[in-house]
MIVEX-700602 format. One line per 10 residues: number of its first residue (from 1); their letters; for each residue z, x, y of N, C-alpha, C, O. Coordinates in steps of 0.1 Angstrom, whole numbers, plus 5000, padded with zeros to 4 digits. Layout:
// MIVEX-700602
NUM = a = Z/X/Y/Z/X/Y/Z/X/Y/Z/X/Y; ... $
//
This chain:
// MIVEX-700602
1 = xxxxxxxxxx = 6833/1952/5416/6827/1964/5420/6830/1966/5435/6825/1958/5442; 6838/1976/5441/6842/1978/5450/6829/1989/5464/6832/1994/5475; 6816/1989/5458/6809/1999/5464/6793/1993/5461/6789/1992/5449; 6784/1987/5474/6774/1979/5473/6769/1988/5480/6775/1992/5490; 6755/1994/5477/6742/1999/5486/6734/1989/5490/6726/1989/5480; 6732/1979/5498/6723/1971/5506/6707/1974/5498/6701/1965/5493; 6701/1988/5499/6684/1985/5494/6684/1983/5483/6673/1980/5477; 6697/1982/5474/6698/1978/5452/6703/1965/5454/6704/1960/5443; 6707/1955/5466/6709/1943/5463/6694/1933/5468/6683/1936/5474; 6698/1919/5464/6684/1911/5461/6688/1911/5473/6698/1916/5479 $
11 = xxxxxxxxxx = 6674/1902/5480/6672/1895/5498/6667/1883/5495/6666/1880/5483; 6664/1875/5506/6654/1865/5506/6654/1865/5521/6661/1868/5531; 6643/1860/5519/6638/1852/5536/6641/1840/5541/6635/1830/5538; 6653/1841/5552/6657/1831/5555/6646/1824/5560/6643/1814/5553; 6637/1827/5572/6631/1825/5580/6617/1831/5585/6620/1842/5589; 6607/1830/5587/6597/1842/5586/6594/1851/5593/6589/1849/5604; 6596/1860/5590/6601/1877/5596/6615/1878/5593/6621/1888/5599; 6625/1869/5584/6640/1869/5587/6639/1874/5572/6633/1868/5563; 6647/1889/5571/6650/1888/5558/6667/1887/5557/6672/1895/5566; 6675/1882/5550/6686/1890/5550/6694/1892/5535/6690/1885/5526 $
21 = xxxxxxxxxx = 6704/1901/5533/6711/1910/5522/6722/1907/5522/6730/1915/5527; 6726/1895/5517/6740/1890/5512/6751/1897/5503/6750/1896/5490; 6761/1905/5509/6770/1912/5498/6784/1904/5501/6789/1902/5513; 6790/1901/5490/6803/1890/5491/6813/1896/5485/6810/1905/5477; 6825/1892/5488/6840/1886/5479/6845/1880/5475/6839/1870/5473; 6859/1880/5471/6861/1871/5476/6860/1855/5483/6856/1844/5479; 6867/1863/5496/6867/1855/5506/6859/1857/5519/6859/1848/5528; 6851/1870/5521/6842/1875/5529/6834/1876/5526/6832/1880/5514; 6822/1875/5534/6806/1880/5533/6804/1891/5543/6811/1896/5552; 6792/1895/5539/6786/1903/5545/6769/1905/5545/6763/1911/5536 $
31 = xxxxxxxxxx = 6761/1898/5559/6747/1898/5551/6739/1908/5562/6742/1906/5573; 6734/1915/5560/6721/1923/5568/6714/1916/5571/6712/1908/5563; 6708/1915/5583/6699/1911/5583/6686/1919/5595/6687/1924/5606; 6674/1918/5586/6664/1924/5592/6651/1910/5598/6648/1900/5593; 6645/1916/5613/6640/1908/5614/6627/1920/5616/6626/1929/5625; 6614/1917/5603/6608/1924/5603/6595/1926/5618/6587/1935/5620; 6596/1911/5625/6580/1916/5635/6587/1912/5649/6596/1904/5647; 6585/1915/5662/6587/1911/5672/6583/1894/5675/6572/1890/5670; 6591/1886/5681/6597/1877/5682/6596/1867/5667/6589/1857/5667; 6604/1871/5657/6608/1868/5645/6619/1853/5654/6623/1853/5666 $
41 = xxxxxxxxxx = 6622/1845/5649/6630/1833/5651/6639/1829/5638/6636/1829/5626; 6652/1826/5645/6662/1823/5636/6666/1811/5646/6674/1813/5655; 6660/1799/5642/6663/1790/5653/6675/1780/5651/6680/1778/5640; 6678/1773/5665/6695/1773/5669/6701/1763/5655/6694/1755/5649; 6710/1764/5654/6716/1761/5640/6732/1761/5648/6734/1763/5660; 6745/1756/5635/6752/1756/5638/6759/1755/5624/6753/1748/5615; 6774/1760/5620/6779/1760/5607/6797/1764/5612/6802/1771/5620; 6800/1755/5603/6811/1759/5599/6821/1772/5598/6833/1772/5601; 6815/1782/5595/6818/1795/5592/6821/1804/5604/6816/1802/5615; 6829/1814/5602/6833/1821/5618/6824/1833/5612/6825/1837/5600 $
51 = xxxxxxxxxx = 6813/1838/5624/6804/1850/5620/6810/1858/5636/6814/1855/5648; 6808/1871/5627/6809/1884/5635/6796/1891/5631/6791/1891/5620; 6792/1899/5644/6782/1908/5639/6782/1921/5649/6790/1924/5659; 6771/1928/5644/6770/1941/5654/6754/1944/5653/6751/1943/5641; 6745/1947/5658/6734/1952/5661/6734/1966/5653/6742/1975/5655; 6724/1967/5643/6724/1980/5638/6710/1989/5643/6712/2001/5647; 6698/1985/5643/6689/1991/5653/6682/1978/5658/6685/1966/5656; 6668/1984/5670/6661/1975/5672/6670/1970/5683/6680/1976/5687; 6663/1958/5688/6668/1946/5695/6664/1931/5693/6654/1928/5687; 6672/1924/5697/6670/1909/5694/6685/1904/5701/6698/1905/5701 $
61 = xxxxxxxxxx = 6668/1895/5711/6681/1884/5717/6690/1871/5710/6684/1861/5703; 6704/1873/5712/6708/1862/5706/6716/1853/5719/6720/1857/5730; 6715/1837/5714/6720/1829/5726/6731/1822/5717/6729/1818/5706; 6743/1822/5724/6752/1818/5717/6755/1804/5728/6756/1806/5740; 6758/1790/5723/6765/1782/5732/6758/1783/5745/6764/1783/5756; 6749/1784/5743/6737/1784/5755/6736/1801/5767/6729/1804/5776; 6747/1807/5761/6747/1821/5770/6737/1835/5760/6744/1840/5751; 6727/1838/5763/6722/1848/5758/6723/1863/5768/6721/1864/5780; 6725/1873/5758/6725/1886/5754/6713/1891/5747/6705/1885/5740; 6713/1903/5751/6705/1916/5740/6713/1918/5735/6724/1920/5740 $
71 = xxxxxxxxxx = 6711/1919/5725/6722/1928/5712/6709/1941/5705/6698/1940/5700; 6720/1952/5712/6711/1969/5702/6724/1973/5693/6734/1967/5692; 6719/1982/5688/6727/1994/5679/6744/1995/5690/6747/1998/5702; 6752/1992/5678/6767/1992/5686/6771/1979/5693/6783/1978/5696; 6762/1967/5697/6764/1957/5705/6772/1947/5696/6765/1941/5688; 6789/1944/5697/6794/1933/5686/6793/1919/5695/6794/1919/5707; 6791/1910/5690/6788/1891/5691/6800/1884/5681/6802/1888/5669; 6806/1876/5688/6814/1871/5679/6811/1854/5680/6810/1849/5692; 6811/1846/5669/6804/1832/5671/6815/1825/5664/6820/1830/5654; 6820/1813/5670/6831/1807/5666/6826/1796/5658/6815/1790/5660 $
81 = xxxxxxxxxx = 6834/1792/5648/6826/1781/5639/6821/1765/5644/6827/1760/5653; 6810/1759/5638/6807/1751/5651/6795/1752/5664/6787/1743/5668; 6796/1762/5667/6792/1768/5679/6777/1770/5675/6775/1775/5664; 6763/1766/5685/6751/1762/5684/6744/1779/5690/6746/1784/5702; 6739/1783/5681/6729/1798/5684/6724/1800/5673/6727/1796/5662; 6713/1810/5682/6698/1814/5678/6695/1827/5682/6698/1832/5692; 6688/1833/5674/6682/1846/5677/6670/1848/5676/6663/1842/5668; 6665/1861/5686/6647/1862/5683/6647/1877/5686/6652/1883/5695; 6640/1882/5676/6637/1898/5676/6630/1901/5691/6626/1892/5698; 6629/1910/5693/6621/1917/5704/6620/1926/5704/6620/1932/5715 $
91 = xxxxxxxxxx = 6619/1934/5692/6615/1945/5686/6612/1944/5671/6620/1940/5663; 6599/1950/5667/6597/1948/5649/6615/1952/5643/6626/1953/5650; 6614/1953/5633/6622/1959/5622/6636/1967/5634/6641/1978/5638; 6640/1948/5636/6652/1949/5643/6661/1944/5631/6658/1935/5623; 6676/1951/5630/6685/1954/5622/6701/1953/5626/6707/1961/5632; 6706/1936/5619/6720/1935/5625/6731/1935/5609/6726/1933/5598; 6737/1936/5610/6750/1931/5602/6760/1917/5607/6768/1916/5617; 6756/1907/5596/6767/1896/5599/6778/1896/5594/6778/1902/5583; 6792/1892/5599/6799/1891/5586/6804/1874/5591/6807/1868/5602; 6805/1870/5576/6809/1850/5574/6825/1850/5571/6831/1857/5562 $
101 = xxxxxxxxxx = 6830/1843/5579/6843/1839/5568/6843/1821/5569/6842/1815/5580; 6846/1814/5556/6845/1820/5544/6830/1821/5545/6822/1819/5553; 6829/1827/5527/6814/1830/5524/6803/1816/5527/6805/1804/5523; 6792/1823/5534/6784/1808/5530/6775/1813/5517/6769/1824/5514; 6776/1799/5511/6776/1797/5500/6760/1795/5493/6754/1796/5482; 6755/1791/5510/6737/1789/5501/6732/1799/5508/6720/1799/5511; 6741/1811/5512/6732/1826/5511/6733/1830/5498/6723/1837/5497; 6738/1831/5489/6744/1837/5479/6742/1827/5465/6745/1831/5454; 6737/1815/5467/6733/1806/5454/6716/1815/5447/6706/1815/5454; 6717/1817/5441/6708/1825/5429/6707/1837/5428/6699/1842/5421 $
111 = xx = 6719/1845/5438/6717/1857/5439/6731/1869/5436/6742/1870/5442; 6726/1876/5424/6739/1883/5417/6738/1898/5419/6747/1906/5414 $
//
């Protein structure tokens, strides 16, 4: 299917306040992610996978490799695979788009 609307696919909660909307291919992902309350935590982690994103509303700081930014609406981050970051809302029903390459695979295990 070449055409996904984000509010008709499933979510889960990564994290609490973390929801995000995994849409794949292939060989690319693509996950939404909302962080529904002011300082929501997606704490520091690190993966394999090369992620790109952009801020879609709201705000939430992310620290990448120990250097933190605000990321709003229009703001792109690019995270190299490996590389140690974390994010925290600072605004309710703050709203980014990730994209994975390749897909990760335990966003997308039970979910079609």
């Amino acid at each position: 299917m070449p055409f996904y609307d984000p509010k008709t696919r499933p979510s889960r909660e990564l994290f609490p306040g973390v929801t995000l909307t995994p849409i794949w291919g292939e060989h690319l992902m693509m996950s939404y992610v909302r962080f529904s309350f002011a300082n929501a935590l997606v704490p520091t982690h690190q993966h394999p996978h090369e992620q790109m994103g952009m801020g879609l509303e709201g705000e939430f700081e992310l620290i990448i490799d120990g250097e933190a930014q605000i990321i709003r609406a229009g703001t792109a981050y690019c995270i190299p695979g490996n590389t140690p970051h974390s994010a925290r809302s600072i605004t309710e029903n703050a709203y980014a788009l990730d994209i994975f390459y390749p897909i990760r695979e335990e966003y997308t295990q039970g979910l079609t």
